[in-house]
VMD Tcl script that builds the backbone (N, CA, C; Angstrom):
set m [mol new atoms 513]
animate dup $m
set s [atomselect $m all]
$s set {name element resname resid chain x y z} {
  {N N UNK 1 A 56.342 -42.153 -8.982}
  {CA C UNK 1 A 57.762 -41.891 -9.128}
  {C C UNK 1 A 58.522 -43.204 -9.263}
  {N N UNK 2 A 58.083 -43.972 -8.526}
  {CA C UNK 2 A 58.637 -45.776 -8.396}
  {C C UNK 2 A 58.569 -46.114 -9.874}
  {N N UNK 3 A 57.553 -45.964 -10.710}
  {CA C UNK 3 A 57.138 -47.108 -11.827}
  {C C UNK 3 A 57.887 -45.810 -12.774}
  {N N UNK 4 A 58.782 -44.650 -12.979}
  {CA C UNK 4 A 58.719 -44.053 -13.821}
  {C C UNK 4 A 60.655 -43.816 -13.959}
  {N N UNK 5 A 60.974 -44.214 -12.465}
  {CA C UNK 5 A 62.678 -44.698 -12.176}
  {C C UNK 5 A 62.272 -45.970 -12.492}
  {N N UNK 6 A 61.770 -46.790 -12.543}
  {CA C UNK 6 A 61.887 -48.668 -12.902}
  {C C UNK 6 A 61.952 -48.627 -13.904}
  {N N UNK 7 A 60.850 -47.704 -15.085}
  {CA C UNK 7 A 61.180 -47.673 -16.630}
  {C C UNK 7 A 62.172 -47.226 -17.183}
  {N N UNK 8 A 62.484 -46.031 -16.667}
  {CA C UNK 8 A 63.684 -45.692 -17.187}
  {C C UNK 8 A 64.930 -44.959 -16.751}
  {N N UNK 9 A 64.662 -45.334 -15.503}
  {CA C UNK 9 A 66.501 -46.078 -14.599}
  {C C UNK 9 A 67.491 -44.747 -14.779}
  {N N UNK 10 A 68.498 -44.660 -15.176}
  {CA C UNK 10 A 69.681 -43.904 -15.249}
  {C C UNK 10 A 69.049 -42.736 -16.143}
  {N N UNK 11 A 68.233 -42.998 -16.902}
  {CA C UNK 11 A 68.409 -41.981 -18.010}
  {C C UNK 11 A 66.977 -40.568 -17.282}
  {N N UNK 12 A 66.427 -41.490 -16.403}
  {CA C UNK 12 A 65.734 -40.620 -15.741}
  {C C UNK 12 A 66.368 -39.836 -14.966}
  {N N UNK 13 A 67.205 -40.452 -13.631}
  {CA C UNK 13 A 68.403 -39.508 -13.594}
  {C C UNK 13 A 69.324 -38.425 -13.618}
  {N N UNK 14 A 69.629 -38.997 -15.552}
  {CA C UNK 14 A 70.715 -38.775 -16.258}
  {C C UNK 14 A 69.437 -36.849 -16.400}
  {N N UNK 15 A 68.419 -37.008 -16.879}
  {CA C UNK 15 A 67.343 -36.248 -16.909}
  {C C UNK 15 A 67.060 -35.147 -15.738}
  {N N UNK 16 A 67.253 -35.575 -14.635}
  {CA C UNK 16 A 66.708 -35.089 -13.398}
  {C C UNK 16 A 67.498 -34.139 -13.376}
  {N N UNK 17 A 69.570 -34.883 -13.385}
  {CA C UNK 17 A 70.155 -34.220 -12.982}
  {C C UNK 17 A 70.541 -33.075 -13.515}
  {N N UNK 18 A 69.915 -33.247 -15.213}
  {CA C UNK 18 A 70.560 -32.039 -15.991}
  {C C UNK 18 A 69.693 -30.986 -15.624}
  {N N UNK 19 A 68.376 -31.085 -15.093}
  {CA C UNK 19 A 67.405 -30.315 -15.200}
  {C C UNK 19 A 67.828 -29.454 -13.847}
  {N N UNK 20 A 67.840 -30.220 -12.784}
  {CA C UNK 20 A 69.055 -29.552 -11.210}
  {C C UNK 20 A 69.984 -28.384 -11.730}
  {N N UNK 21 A 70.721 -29.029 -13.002}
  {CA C UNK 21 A 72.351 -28.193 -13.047}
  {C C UNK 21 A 72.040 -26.853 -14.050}
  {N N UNK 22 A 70.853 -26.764 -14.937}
  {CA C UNK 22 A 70.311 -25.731 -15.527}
  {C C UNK 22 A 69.480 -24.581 -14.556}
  {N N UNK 23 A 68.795 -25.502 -13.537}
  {CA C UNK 23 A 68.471 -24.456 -12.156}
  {C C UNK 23 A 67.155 -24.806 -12.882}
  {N N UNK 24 A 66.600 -25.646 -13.112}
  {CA C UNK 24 A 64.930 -25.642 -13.236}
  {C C UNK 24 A 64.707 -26.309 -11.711}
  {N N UNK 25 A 63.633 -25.951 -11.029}
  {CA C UNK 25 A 63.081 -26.326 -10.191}
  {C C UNK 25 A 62.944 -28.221 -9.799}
  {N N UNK 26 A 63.589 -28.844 -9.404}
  {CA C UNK 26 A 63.499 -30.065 -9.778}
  {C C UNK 26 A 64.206 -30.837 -8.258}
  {N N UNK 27 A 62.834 -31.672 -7.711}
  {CA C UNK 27 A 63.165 -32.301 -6.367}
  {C C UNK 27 A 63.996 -33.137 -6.461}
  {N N UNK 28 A 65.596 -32.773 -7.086}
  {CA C UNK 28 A 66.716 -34.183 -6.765}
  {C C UNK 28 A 66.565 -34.335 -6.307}
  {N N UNK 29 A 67.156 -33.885 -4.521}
  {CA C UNK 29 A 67.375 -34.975 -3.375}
  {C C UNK 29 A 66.219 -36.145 -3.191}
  {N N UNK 30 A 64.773 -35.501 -3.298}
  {CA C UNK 30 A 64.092 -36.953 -3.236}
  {C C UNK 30 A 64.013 -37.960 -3.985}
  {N N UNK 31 A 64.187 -37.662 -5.472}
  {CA C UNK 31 A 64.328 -38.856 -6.119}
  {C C UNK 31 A 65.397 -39.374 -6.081}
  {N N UNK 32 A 66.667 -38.581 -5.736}
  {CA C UNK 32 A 67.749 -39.672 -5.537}
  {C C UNK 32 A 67.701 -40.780 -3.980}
  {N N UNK 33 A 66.913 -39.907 -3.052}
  {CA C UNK 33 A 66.547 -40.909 -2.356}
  {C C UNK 33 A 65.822 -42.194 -2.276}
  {N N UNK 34 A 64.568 -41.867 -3.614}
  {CA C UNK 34 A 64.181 -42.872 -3.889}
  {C C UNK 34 A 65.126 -43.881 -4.565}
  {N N UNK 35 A 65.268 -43.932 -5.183}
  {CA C UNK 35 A 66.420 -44.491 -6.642}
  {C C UNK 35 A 67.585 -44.767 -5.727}
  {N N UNK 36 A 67.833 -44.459 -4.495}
  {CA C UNK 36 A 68.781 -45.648 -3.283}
  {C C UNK 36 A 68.001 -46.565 -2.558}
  {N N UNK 37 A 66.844 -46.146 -2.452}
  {CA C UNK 37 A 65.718 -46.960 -2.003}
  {C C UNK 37 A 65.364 -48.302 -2.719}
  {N N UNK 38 A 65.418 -47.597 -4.456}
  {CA C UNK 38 A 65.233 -48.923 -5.048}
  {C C UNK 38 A 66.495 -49.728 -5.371}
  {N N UNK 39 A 67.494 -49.131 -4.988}
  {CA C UNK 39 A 69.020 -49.607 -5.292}
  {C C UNK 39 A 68.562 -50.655 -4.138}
  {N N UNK 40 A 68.482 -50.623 -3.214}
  {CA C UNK 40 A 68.583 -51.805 -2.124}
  {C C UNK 40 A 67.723 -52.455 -2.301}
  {N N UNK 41 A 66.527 -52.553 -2.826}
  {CA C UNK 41 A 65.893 -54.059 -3.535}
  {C C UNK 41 A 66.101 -54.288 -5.107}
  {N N UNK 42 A 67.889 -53.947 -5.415}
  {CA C UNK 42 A 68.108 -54.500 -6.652}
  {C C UNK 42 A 67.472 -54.006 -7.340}
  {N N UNK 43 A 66.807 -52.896 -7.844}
  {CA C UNK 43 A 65.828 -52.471 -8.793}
  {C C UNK 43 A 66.776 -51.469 -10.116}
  {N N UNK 44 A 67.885 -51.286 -8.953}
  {CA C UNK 44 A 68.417 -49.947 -10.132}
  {C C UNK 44 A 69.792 -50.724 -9.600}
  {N N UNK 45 A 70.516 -50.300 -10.532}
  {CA C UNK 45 A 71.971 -50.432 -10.495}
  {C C UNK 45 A 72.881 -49.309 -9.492}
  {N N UNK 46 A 73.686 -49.792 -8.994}
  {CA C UNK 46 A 74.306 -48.470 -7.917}
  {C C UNK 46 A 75.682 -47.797 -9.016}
  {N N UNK 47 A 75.971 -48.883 -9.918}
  {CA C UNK 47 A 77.029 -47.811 -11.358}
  {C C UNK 47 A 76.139 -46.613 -11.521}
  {N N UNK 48 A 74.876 -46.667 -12.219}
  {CA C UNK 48 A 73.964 -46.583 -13.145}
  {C C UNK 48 A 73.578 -44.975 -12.299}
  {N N UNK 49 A 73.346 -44.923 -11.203}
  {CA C UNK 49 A 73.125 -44.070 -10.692}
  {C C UNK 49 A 73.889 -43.156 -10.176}
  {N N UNK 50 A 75.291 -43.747 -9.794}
  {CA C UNK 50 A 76.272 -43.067 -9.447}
  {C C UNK 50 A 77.130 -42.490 -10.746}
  {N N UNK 51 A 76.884 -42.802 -11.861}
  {CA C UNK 51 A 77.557 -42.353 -12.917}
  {C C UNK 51 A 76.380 -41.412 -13.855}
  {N N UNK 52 A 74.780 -41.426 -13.624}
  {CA C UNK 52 A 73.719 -40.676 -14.247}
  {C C UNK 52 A 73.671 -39.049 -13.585}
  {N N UNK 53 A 73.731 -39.640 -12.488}
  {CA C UNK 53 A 72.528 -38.080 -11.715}
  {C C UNK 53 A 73.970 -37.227 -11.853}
  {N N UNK 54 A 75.319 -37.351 -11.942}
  {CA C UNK 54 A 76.270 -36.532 -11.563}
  {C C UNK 54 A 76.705 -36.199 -13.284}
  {N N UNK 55 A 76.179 -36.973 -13.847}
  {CA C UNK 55 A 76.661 -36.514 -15.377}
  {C C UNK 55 A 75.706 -35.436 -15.890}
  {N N UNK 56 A 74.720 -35.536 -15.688}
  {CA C UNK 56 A 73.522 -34.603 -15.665}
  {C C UNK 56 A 73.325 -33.171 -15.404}
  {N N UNK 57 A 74.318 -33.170 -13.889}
  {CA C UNK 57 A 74.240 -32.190 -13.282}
  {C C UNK 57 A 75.435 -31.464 -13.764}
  {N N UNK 58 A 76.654 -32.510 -14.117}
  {CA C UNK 58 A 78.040 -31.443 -15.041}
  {C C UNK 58 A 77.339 -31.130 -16.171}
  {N N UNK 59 A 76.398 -31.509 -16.728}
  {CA C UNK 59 A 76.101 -31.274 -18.182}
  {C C UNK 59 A 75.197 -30.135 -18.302}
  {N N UNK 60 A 74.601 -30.036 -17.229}
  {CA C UNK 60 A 73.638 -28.801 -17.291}
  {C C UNK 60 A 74.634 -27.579 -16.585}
  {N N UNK 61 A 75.324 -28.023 -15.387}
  {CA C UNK 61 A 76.018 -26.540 -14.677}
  {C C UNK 61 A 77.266 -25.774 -15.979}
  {N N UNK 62 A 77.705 -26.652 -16.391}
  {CA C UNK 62 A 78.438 -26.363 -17.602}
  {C C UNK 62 A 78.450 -24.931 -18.506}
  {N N UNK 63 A 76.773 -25.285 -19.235}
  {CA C UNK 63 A 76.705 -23.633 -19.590}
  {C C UNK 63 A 76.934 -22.454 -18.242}
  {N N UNK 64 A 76.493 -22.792 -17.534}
  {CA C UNK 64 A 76.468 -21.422 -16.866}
  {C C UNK 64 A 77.808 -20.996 -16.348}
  {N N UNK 65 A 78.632 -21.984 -16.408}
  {CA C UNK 65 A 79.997 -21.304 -16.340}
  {C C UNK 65 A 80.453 -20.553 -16.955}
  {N N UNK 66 A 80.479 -21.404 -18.232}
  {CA C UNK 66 A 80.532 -20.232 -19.614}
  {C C UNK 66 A 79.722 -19.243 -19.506}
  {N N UNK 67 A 78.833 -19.285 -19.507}
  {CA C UNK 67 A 78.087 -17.887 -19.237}
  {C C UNK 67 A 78.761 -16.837 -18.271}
  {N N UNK 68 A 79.113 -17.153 -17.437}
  {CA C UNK 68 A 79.884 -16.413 -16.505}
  {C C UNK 68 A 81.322 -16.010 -16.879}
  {N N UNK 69 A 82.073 -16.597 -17.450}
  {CA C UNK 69 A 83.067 -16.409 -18.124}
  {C C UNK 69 A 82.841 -15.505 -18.864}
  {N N UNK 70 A 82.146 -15.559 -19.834}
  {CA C UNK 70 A 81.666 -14.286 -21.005}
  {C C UNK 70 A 80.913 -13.310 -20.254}
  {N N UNK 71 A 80.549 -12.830 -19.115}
  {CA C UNK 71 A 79.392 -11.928 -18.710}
  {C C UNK 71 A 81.238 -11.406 -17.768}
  {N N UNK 72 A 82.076 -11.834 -17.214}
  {CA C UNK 72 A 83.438 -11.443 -16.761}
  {C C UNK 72 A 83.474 -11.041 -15.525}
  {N N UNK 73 A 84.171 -9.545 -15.668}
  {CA C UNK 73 A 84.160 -8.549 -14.636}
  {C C UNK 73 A 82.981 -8.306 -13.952}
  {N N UNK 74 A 81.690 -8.683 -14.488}
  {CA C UNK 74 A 80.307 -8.162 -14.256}
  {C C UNK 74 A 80.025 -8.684 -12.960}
  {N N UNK 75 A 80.660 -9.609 -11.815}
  {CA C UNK 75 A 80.144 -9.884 -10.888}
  {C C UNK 75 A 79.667 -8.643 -9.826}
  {N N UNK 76 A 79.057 -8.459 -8.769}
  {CA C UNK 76 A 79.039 -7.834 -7.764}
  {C C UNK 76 A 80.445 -7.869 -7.023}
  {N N UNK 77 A 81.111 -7.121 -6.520}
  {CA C UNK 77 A 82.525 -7.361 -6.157}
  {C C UNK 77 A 82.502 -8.286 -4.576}
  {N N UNK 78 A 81.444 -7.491 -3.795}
  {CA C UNK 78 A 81.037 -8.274 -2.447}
  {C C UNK 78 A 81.388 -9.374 -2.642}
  {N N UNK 79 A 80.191 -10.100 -3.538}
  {CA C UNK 79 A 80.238 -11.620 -4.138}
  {C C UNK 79 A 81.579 -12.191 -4.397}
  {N N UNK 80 A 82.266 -11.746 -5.392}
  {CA C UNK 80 A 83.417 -11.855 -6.012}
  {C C UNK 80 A 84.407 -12.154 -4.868}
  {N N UNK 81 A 84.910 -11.272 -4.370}
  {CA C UNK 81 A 85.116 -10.751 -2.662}
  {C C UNK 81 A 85.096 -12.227 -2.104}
  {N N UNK 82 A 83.985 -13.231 -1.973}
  {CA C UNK 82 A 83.994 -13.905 -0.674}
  {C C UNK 82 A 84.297 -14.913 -1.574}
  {N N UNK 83 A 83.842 -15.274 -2.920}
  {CA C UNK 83 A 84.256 -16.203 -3.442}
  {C C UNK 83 A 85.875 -16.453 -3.704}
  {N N UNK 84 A 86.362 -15.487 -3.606}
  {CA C UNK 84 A 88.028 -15.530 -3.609}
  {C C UNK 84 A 88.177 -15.799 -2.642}
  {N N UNK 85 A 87.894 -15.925 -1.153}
  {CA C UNK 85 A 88.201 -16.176 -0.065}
  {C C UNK 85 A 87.955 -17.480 -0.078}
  {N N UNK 86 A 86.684 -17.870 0.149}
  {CA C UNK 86 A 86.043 -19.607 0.048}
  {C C UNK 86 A 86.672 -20.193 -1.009}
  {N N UNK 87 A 87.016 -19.776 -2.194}
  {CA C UNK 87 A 86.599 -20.513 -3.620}
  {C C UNK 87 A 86.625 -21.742 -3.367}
  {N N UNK 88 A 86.251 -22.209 -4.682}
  {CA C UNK 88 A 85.628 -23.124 -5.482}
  {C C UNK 88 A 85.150 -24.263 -4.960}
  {N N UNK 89 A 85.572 -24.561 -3.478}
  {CA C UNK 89 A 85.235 -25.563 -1.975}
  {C C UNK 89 A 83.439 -25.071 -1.863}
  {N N UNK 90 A 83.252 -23.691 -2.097}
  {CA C UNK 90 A 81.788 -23.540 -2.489}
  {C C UNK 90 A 80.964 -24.306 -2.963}
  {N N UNK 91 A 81.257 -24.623 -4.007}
  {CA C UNK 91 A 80.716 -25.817 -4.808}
  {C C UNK 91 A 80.381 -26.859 -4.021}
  {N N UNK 92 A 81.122 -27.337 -3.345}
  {CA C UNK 92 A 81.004 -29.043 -2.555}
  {C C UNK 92 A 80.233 -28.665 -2.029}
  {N N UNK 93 A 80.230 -27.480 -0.812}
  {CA C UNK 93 A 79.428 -27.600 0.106}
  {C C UNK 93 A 77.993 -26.895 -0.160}
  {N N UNK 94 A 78.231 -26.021 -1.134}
  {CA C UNK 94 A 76.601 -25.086 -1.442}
  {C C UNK 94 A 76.090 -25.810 -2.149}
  {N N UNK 95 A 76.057 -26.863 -2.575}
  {CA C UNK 95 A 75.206 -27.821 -3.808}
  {C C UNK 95 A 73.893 -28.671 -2.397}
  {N N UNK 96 A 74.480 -28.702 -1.629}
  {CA C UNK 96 A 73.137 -28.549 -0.700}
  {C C UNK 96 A 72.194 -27.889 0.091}
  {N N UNK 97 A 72.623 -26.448 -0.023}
  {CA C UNK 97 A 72.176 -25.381 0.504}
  {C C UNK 97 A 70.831 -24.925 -1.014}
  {N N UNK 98 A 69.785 -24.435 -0.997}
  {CA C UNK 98 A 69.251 -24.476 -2.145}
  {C C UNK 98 A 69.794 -22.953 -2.727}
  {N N UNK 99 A 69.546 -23.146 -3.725}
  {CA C UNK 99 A 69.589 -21.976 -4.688}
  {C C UNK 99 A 71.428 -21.270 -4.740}
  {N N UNK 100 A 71.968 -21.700 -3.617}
  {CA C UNK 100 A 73.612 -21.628 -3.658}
  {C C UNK 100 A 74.385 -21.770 -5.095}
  {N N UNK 101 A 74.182 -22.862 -6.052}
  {CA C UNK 101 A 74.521 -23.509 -7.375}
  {C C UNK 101 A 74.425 -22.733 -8.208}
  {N N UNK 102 A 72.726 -21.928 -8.361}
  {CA C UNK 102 A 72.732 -21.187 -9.220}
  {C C UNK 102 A 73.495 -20.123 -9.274}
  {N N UNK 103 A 74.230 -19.471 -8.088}
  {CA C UNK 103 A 74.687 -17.924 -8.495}
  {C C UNK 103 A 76.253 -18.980 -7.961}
  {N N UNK 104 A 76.549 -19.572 -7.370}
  {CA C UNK 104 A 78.313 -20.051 -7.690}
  {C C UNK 104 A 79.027 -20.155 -8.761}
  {N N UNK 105 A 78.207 -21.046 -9.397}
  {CA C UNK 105 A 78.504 -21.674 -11.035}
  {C C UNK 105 A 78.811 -20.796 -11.641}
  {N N UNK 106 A 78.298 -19.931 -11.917}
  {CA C UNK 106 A 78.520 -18.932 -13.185}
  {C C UNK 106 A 79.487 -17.556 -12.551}
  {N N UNK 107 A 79.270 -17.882 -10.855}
  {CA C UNK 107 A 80.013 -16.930 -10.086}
  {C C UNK 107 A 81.983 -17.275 -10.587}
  {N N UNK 108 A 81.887 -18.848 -10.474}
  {CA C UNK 108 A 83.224 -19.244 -10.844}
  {C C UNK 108 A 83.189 -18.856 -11.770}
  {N N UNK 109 A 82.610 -18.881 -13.333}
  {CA C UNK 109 A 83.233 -18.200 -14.641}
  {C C UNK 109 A 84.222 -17.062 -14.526}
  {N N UNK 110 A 83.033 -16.103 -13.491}
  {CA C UNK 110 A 83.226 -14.396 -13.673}
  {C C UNK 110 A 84.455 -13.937 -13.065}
  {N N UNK 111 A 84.884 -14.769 -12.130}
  {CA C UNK 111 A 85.865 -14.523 -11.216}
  {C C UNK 111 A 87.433 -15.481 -11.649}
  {N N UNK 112 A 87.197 -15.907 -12.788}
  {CA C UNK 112 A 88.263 -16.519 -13.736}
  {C C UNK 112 A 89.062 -17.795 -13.372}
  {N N UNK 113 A 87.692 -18.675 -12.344}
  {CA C UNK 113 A 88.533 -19.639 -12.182}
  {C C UNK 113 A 88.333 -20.758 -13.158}
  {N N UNK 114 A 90.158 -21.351 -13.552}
  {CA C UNK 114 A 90.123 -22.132 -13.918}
  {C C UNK 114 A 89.396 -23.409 -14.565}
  {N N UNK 115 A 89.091 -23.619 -15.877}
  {CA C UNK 115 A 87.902 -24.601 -15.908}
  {C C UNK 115 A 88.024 -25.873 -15.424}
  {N N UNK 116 A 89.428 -26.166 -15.588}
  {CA C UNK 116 A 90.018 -27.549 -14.818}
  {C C UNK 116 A 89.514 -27.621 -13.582}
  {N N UNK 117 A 89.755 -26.991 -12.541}
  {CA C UNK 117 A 90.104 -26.315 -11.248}
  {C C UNK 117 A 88.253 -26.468 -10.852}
  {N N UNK 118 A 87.770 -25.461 -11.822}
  {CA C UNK 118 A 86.076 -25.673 -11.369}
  {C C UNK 118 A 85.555 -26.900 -11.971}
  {N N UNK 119 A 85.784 -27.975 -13.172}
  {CA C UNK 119 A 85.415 -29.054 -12.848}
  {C C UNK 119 A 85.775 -30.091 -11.693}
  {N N UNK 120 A 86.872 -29.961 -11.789}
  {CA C UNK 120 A 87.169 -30.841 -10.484}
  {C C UNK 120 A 86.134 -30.639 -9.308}
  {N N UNK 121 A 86.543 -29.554 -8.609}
  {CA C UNK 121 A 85.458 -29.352 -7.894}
  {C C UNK 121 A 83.797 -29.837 -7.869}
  {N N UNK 122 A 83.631 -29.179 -9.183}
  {CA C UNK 122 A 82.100 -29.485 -9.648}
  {C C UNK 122 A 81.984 -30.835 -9.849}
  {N N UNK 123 A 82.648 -31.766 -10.123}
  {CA C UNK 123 A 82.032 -33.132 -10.302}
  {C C UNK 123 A 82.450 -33.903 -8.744}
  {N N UNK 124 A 83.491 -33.043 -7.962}
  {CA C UNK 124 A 83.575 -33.796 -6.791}
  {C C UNK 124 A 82.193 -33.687 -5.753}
  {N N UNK 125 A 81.494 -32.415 -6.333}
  {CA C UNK 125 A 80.444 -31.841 -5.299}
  {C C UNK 125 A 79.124 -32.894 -6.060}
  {N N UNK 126 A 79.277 -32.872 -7.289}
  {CA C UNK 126 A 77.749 -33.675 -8.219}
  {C C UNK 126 A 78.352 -34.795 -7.540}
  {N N UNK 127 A 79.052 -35.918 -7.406}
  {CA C UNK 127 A 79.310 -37.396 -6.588}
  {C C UNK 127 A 78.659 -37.091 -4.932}
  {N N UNK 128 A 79.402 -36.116 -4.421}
  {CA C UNK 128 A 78.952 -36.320 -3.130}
  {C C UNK 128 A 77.247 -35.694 -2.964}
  {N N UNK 129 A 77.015 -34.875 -3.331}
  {CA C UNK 129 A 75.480 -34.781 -3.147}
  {C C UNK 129 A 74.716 -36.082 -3.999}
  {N N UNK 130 A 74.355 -36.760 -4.673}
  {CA C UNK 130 A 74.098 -38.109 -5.306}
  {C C UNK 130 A 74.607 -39.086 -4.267}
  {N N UNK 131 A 75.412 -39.322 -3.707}
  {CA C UNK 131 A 75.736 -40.446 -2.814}
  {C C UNK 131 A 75.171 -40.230 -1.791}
  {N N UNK 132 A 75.258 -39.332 -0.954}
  {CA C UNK 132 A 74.614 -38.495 0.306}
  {C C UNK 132 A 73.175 -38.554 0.311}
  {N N UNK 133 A 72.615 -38.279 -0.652}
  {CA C UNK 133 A 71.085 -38.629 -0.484}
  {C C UNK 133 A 70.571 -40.125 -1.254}
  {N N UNK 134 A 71.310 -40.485 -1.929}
  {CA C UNK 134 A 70.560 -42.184 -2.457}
  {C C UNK 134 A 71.446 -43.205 -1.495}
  {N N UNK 135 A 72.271 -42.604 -0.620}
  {CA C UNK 135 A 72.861 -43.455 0.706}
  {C C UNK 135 A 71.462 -43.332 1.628}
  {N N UNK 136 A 71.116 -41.753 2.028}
  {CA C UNK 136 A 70.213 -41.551 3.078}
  {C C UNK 136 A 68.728 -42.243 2.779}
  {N N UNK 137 A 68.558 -42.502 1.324}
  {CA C UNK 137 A 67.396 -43.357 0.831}
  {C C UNK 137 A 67.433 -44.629 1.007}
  {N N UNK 138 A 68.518 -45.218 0.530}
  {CA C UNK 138 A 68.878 -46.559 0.937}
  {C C UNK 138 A 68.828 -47.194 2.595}
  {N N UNK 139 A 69.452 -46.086 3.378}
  {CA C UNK 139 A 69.520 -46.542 4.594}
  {C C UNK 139 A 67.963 -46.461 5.321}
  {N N UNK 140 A 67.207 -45.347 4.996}
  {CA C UNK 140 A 66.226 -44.953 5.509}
  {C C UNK 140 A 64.935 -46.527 4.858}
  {N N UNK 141 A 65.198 -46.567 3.295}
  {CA C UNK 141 A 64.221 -47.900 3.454}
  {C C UNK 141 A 64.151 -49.094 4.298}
  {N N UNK 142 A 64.805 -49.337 5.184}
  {CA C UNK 142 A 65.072 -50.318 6.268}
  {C C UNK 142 A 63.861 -50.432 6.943}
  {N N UNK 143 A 63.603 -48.916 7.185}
  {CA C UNK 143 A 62.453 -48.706 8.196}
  {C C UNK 143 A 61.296 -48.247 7.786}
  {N N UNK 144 A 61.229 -47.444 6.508}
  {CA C UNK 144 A 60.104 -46.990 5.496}
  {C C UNK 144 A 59.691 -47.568 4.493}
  {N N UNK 145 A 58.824 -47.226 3.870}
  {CA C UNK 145 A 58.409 -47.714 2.823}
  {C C UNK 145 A 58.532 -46.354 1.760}
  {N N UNK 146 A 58.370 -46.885 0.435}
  {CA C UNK 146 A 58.971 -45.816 -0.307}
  {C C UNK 146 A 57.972 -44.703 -0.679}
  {N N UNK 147 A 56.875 -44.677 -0.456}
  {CA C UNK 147 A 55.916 -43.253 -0.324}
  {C C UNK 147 A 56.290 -42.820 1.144}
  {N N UNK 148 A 56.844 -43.361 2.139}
  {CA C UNK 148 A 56.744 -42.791 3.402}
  {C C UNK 148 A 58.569 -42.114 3.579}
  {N N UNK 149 A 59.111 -42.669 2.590}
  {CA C UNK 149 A 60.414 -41.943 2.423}
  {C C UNK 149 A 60.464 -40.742 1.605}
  {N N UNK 150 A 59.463 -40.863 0.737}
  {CA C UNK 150 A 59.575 -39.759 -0.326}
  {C C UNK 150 A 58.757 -38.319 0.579}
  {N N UNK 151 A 57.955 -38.548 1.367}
  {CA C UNK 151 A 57.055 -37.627 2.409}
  {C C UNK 151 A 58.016 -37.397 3.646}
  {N N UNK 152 A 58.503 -38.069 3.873}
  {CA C UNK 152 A 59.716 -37.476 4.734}
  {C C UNK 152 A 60.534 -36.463 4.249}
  {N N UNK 153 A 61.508 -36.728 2.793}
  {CA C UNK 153 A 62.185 -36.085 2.192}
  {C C UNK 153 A 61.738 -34.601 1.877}
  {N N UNK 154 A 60.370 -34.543 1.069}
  {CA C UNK 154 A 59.805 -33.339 0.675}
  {C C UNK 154 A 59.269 -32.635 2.090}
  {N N UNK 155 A 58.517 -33.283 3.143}
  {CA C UNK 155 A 59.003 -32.758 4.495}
  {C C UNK 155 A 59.841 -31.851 5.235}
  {N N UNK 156 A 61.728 -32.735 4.897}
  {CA C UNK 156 A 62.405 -32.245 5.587}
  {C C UNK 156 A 62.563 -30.723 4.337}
  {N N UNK 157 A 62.717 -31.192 3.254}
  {CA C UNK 157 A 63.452 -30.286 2.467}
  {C C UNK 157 A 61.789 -28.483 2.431}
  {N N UNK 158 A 61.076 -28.851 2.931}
  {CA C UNK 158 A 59.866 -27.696 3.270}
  {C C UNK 158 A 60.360 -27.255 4.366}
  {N N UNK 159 A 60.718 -28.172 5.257}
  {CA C UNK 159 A 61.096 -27.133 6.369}
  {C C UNK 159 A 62.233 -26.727 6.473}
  {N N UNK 160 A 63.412 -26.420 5.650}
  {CA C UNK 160 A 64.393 -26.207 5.565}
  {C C UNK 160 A 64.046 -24.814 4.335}
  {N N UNK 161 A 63.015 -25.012 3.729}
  {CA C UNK 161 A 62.545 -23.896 2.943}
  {C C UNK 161 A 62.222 -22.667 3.698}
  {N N UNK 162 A 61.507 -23.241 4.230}
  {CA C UNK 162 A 60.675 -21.833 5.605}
  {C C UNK 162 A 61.806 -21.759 6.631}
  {N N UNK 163 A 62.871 -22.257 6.832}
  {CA C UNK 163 A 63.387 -21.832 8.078}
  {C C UNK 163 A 64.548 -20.954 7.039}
  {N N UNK 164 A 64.711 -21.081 5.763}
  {CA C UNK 164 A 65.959 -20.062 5.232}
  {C C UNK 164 A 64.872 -18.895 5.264}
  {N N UNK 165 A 63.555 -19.372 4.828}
  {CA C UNK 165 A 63.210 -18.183 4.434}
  {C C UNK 165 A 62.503 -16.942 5.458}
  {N N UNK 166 A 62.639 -17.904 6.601}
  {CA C UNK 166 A 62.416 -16.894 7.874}
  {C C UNK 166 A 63.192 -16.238 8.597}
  {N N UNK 167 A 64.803 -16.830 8.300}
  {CA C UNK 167 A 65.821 -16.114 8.725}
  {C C UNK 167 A 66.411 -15.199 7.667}
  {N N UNK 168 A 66.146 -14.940 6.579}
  {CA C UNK 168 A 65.974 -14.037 5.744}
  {C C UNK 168 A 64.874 -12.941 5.735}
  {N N UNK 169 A 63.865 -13.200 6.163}
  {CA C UNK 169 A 62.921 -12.077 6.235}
  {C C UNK 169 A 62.946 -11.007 7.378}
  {N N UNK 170 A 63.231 -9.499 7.253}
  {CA C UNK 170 A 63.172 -8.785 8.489}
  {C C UNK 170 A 62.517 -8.622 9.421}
  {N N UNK 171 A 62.269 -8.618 10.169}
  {CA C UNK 171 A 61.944 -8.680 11.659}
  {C C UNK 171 A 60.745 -7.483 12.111}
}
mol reanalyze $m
mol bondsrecalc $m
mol representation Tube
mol addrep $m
């Protein structure tokens, strides 16, 4: 993962993040942890990264707004329902919860908010998740080394898998 962010830096990223904002399966948080990791021995640029992984992720969540926009009235109303209550503050905070992104995004289309209104949001939430974990990479290389950060990360983010998915399963 080291020699493949050293080759190609932002645009890997720029790559990662679009692949996140389309909902393909794709371990951001650890590589952005790495890629703060290598930010603190000068390896990557901190512009480069702070302006890639979040362009990526507007560029891919994008369609699915539209999509949601054109699919309309079609939400579940429940859904609809809580998202009018929370709105669009969803975004900031479910972009770290997993699988949250995929049904918000397109949830904002259906429920007619604003595209202004949901970018804002959406690029305030793509900055803070990107800073939040290539901060927690950065800080964490102090004491790790960068295979022992990346095994931490996929670690924490497994057990955060099994514990949604055990408090979801009936009893």
């Amino acid at each position: 993962m080291e020699s493949w962010l050293l080759h190609y830096g932002s645009v890997s990223l720029l790559a990662a993040g679009f692949l996140y904002g389309i909902n393909f399966p794709c371990p951001l948080g650890v590589l952005l942890m790495a890629a703060g990791s290598l930010a603190r021995q000068g390896l990557i640029a901190w512009p480069a990264l702070i302006v890639a992984c979040p362009l990526g992720i507007l560029l891919g969540e994008q369609p699915w707004f539209f999509l949601g926009r054109r699919l309309g009235p079609r939400a579940p109303e429940r859904l609809a329902a809580r998202f009018r209550q929370h709105g669009p503050s969803l975004l900031l905070t479910g972009r770290f919860i997993p699988g949250v992104p995929a049904t918000v995004v397109p949830l904002a289309g259906m429920t007619g908010v604003p595209w202004g209104r949901f970018f804002a949001w959406d690029l305030a939430s793509a900055l803070l998740y990107t800073v939040t974990y290539s901060v927690c990479g950065n800080v964490l290389s102090q004491w790790l080394s960068l295979g022992q950060l990346i095994a931490l990360a996929v670690g924490l983010l497994l057990l955060i898998q099994v514990l949604a998915y055990t408090k979801r399963t009936p009893s």
